[in-house]
C-alpha positions as CSV (number, residue, x, y, z in Angstrom):
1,X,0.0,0.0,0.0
2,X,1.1,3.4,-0.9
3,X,2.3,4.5,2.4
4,X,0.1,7.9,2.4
5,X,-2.8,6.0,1.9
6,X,-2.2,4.1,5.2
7,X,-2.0,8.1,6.3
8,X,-6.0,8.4,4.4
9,X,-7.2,6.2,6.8
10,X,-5.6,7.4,9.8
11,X,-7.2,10.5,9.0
12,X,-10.6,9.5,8.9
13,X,-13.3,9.3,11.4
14,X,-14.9,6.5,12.3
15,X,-18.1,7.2,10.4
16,X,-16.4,8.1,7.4
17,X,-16.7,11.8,8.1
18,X,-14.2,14.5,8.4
19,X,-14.2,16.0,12.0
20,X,-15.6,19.4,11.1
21,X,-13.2,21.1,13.7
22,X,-10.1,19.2,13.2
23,X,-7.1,19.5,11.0
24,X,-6.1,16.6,8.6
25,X,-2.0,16.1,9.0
26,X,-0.4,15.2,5.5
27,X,3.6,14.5,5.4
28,X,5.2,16.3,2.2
29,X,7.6,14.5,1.6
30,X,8.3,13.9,-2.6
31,X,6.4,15.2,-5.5
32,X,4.4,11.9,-5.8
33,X,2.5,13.2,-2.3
34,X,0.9,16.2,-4.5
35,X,-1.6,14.5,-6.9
36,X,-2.8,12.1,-3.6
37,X,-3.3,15.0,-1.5
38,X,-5.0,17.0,-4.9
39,X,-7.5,14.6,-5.4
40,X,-8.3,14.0,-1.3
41,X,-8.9,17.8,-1.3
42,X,-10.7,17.9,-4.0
43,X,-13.2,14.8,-3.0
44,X,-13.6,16.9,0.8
45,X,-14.8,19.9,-0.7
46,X,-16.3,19.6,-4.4
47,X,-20.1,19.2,-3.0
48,X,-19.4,22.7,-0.7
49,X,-17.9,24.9,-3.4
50,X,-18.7,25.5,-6.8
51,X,-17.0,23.8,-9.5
52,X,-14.9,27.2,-10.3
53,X,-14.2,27.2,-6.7
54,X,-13.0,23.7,-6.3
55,X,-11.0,24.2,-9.5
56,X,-9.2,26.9,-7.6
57,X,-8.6,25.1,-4.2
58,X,-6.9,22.2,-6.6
59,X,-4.8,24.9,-7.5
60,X,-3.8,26.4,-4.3
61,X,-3.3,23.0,-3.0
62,X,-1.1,22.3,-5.6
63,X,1.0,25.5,-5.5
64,X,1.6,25.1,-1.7
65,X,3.0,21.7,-1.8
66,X,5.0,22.1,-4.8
67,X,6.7,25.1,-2.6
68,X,7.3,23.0,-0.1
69,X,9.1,20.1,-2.4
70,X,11.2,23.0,-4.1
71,X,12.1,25.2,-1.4
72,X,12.3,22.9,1.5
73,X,12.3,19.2,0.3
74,X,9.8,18.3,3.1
75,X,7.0,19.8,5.2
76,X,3.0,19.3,6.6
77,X,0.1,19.6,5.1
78,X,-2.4,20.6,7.4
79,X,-6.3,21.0,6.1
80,X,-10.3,21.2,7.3
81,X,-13.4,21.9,5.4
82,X,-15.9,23.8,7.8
83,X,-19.7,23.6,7.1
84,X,-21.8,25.5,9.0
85,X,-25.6,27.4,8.6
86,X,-23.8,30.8,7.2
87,X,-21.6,28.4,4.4
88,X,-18.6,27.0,4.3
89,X,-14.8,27.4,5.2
90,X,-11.9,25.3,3.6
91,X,-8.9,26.5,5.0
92,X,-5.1,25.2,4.6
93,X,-1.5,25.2,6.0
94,X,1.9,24.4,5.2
95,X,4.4,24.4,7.6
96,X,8.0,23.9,6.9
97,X,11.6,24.1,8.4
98,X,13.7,25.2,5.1
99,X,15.7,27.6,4.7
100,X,12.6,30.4,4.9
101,X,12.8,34.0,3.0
102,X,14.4,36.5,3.6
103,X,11.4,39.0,2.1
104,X,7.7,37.6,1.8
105,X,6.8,41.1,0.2
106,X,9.7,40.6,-2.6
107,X,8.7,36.7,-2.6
108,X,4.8,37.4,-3.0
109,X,5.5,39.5,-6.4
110,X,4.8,37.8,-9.5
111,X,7.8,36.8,-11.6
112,X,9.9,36.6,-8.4
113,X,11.5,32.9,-8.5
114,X,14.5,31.3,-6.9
115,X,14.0,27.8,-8.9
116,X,13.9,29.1,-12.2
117,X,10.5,29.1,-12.5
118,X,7.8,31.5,-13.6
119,X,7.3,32.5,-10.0
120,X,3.4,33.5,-10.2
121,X,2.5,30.6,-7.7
122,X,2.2,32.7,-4.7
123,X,0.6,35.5,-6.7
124,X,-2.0,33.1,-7.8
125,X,-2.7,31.9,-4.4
126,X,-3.0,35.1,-3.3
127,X,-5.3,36.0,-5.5
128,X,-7.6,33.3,-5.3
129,X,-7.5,32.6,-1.3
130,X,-10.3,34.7,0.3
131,X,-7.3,35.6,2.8
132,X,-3.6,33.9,2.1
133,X,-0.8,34.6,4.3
134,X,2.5,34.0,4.7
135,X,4.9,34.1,7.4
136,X,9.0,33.0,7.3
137,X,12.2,33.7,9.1
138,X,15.6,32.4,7.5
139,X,16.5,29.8,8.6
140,X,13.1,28.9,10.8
141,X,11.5,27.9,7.8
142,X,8.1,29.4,6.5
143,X,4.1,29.0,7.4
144,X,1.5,29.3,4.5
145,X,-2.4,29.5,5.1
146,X,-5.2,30.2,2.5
147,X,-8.7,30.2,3.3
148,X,-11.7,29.8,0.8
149,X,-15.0,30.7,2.2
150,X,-18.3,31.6,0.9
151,X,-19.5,33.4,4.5
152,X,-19.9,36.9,3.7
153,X,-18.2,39.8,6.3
154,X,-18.6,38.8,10.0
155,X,-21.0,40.8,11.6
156,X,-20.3,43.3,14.7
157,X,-19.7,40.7,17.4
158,X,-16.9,38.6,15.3
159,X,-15.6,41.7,15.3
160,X,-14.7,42.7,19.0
161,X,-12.3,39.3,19.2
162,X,-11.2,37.1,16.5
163,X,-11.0,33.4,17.5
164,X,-8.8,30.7,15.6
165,X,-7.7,27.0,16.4
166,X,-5.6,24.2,15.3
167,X,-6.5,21.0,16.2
168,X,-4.8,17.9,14.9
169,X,-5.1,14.2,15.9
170,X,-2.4,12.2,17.5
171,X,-0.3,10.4,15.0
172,X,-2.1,7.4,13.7
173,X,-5.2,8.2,15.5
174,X,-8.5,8.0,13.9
175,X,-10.6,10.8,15.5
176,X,-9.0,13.8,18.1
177,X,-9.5,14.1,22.0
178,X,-9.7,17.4,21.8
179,X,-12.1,19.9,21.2
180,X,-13.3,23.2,21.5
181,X,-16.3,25.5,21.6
182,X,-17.0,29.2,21.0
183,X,-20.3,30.9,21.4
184,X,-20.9,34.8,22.0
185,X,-23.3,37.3,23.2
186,X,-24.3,40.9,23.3
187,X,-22.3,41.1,25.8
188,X,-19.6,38.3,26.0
189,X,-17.5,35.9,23.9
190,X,-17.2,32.5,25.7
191,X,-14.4,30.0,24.6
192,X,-13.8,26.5,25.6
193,X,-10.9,24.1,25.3
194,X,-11.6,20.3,26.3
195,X,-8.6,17.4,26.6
196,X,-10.2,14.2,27.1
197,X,-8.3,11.6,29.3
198,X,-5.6,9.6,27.1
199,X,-6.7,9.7,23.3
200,X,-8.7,7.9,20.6
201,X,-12.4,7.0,21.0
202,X,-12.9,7.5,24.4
203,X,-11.6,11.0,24.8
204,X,-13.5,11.8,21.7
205,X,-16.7,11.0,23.1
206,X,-15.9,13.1,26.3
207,X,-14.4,15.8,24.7
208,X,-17.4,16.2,21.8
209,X,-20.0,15.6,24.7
210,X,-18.0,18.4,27.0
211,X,-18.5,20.5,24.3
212,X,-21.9,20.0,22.8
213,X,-22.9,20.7,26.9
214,X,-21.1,24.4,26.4
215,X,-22.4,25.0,23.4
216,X,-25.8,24.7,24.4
217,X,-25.9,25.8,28.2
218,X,-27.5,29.0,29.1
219,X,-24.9,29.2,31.6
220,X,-22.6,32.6,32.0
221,X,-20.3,32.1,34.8
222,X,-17.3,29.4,33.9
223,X,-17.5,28.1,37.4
224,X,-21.5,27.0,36.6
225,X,-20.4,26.0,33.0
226,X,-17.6,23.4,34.3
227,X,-19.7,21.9,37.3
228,X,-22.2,21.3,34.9
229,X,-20.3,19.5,32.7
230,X,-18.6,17.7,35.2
231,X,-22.4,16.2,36.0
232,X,-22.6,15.4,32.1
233,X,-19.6,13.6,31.8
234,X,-19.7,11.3,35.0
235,X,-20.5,8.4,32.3
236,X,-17.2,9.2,30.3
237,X,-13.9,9.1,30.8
238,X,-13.5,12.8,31.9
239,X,-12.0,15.6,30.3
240,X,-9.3,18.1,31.7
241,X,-10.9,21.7,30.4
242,X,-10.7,25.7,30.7
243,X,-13.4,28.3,30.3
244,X,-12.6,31.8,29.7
245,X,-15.2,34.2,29.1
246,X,-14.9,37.8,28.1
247,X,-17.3,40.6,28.8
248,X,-16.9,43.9,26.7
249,X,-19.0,45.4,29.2
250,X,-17.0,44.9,32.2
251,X,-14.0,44.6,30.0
252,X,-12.8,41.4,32.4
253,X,-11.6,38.2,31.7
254,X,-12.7,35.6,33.6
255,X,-11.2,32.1,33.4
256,X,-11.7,28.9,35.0
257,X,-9.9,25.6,34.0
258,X,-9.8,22.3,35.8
259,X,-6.6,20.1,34.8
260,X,-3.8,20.7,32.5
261,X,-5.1,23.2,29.6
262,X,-2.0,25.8,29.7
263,X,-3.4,29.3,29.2
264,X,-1.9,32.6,28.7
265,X,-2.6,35.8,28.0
266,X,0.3,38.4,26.2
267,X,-0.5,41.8,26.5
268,X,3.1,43.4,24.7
269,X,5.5,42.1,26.4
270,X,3.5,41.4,29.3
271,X,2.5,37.6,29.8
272,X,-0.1,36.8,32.6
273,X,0.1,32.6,33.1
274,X,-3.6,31.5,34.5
275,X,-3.1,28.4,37.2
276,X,-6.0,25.5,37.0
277,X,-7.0,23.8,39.7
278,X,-6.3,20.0,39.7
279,X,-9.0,17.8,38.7
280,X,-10.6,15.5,36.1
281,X,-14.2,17.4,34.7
282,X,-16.7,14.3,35.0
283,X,-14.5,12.4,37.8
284,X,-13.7,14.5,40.7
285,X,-13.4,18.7,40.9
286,X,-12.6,20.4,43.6
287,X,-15.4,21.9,45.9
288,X,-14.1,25.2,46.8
289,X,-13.1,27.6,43.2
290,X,-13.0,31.1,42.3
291,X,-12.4,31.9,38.6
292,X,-9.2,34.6,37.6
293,X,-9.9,38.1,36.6
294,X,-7.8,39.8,34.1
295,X,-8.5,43.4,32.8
296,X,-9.2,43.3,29.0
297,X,-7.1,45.0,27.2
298,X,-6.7,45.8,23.1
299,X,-4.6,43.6,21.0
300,X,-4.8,41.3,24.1
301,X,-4.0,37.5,23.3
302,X,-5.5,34.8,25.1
303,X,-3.7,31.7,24.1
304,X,-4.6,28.0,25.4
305,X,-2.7,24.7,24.5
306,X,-3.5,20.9,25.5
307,X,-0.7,19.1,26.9
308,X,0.3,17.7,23.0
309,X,1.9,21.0,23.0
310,X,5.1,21.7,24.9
311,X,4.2,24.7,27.2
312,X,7.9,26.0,27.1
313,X,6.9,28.1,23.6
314,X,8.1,32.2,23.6
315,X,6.4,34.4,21.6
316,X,9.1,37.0,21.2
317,X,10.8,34.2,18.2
318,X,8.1,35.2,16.2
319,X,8.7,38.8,15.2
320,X,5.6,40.6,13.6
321,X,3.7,37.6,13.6
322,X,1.2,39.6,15.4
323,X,0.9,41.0,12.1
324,X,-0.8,37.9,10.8
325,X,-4.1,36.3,11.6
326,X,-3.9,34.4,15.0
327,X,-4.4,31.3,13.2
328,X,-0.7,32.0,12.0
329,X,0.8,31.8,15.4
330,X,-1.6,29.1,16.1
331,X,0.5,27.6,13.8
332,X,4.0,28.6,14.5
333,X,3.4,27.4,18.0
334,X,2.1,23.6,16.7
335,X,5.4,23.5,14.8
336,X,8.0,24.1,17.1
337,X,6.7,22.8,20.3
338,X,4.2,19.5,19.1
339,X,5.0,16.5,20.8
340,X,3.3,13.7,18.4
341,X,2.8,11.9,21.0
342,X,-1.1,13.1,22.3
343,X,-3.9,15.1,20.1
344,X,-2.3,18.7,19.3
345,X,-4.7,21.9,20.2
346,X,-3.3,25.7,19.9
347,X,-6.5,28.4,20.4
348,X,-5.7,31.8,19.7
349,X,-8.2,34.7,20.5
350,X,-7.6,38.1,19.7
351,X,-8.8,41.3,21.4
352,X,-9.4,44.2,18.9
């Protein structure tokens, strides 16, 4: 068997389905890879776009991982299709650790090559990504992420904080143990990230019944929200999970986590570390909790990880990545500091 299509099924859930918040992992690792990964794409997302559309996801598919073969001989693939009630969202990233460039602006020009090429791939993905950016330091090694989407402008509450994650299964894992949840308000944007104990099926289950209960609670405060999950999940095997909620009214930050979700928020150069208690949500919590307050603040970054990711990550390595969507430095954490050995989750929210 061609040993990428060993990877096909590894990626696939265990009804056939593509987790609609995960991230498919592909290895690019020789030029036969790009045609297997063109026509998996193209199968995910042909029945959500239009067949112009699809047409141009082939290409931008293609374009990224021939960059990666001709610039830095090997890289990841990283891929979802989101469906939702407003449309859909097919969005893509390649991570490598080549050699990098030493100016994206210069690079992003067409007729600009270093391989004797024409050099209008980047210019083409550009131009037919609903957002495409890219993000390198020599010798780092580069980030590229394009996202299609038929969803019109967000509306006035996407607006006050922008909300990205990267999820990715364990290595040879079927379905992820991790998951997350956002929902807002008039008044607040509440975000949830989940770990359930160990990985494959049974932290699934606990981690996408954790957060179908935050999705659809009427509960406000993350204390409530996490003691009543805890009651929901006593038949699972438990999750480890943080709440943080943010009201533009107070301007506060309120967080509450139970078990090892490591969250931060970076104000400039000011990092802020939030403590959870020990626990296991849906085993055993502790009786006695207060959540943290943290004054909100503009161009504030809240940033939670499950334990897949080392928590030892610095953001200062990434100059101007602050530049770029958060789902950038979503990814830029994920590749230096993954350990392949759990589920992988990096949440980014952004204050504007």
């Amino acid at each position: 068997m061609n040993p990428l299509s060993a990877k096909v099924q590894q990626s696939r859930s265990s009804n056939g389905k593509m987790d609609n918040n995960v991230f498919t992992s592909y290895p690019i690792e020789e030029r036969s890879y790009i045609s297997f990964i063109k026509r998996e794409v193209h199968n995910l997302v042909k029945h959500s776009f239009s067949e112009t559309k699809t047409a141009e996801i082939d290409i931008i598919v293609s374009e990224l991982t021939s960059n990666i073969i001709k610039h830095a001989s090997k890289g990841e693939l990283l891929y979802k299709l989101q469906k939702t009630e407003a449309g859909s969202v097919f969005e893509v990233i390649c991570v490598d650790n080549g050699p990098g460039i030493k100016d994206v602006a210069h690079a992003m020009q067409d007729g600009v090559s270093t391989t004797g090429t024409l050099g209008q791939g980047l210019g083409a993905i550009e131009r037919l990504s609903s957002l495409f950016q890219l993000y390198s330091q020599t010798g780092w090694g580069t980030i590229a992420y394009s996202k299609v989407t038929t969803i019109s402008q967000p509306t006035e509450l996407d607006e006050r904080v922008v909300i990205r994650a990267l999820l990715v299964c364990k290595p040879g894992e079927s379905v992820c143990g991790d998951g997350y949840g956002i929902r807002k308000d008039a008044a607040s944007s509440y975000i949830f990230l989940g770990d359930g104990l160990g990985h494959g099926e049974h932290a699934h289950e606990a981690s996408k019944q954790g957060t179908r209960y935050f999705l659809q609670t009427a509960d406000k405060d993350p204390i409530a929200i996490l003691k009543g999950m805890h009651t929901e999940l006593k038949k699972t095997r438990g999750l480890v999970g943080t709440v943080a909620v943010l009201n533009h009214e107070s301007r506060k930050w309120q967080i509450f986590g139970i078990g090892n979700i490591a969250t931060r928020i970076n104000q400039g150069m000011m990092i802020k570390n939030y403590t959870p208690y020990n626990g296991i949500v849906g085993l055993n919590i502790p009786n006695t909790t207060t959540a943290t307050e943290i004054e909100k603040e503009k161009y504030q970054y809240l940033i939670m990880c499950s334990d897949g990711i080392k928590t030892k990550w610095d953001m200062s390595k990434y100059p101007y990545i602050l530049k770029h969507d958060p789902i950038v430095l979503a990814a830029a954490i994920y590749k230096d500091h993954s350990r392949r050995t759990d589920d992988m989750s990096v949440l980014v929210a952004k204050v504007l």
